[in-house]
N, C-alpha and C positions, 0 to 999 in steps of 0.2 A: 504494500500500500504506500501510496506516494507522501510524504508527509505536506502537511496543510502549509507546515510555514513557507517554505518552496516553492509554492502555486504561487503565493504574493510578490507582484512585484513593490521591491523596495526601494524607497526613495534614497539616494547620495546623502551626505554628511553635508557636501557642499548645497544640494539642493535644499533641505532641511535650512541650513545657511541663509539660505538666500531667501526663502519664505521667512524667517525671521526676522532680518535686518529691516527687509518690506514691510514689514507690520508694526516692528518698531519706527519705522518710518512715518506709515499712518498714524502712529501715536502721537506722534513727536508732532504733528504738522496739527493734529484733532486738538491737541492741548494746547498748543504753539501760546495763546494770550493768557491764560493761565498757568504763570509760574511756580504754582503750589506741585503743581499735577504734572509727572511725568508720563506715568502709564496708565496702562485698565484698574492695577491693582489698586493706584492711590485715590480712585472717583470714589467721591462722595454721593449720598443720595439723589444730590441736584443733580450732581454729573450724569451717574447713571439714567437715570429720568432722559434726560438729554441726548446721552450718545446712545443709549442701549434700547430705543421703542421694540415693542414686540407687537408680534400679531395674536388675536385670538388662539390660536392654535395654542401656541409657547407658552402664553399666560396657562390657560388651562393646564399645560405640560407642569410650570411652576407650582401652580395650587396641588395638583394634585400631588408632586414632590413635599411640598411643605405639611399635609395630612398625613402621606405613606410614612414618611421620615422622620417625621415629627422635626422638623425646620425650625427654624429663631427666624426675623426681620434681617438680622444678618449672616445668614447662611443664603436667604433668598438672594439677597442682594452680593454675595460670593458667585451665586453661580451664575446672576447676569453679568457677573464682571469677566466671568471666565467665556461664556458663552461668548462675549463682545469683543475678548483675546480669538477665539476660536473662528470668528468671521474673519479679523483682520489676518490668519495666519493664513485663508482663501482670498484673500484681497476685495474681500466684498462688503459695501457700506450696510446693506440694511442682516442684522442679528434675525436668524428664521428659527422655525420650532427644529431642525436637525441641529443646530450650535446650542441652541437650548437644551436638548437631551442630551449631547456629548457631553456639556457643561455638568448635568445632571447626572450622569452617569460617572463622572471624575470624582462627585461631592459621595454619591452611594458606595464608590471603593472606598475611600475615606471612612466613614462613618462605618463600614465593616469593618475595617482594619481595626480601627480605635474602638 
């Protein structure tokens, strides 16, 4: 039997690289007039609000994370920041319910582990 990791192809070190610097890019230029705020991680609730809208879908994905998981105000608000890291690492401005559940799905290994 063929093993699974094999089938995948896998991204470069450099390309990994390069999706990175890109997203810190878009950070750097998103925050550019605010110099409190370098990254995703540092938004505050305003920010959030601001750079991270969601659509119907994602909210509902959130709610029902913050019931399954039993969430805090800011754990939700971790995993739109992550979710808004996981758009920019696709180079794409609007946050959709897939960056939402990757987000969500990062915060549930967590919350196993611990």
């Amino acid at each position: 039997m063929e093993d699974l990791s094999e089938m995948q192809e896998r991204e470069s070190s450099a390309e990994i690289r390069k999706r990175v610097n890109a997203a810190r890019s878009l950070q750097f230029r998103r925050f550019a007039k605010n110099k409190q705020v370098l990254c995703n991680a540092q938004m505050g609730s305003s920010l959030i609000k601001n750079c991270c809208p969601v659509d119907e879908q994602s909210t509902r994905l959130l709610h029902q994370a913050v019931d399954s998981l039993g969430l805090s105000a800011r754990a939700y608000h971790r995993i739109l920041k992550i979710a808004r890291t996981v758009a920019d690492l696709e180079g794409v401005e609007q946050v959709t319910s897939t960056h939402v559940s990757e987000a969500i799905q990062y915060r549930r290994m967590r919350y196993e582990e611990g």
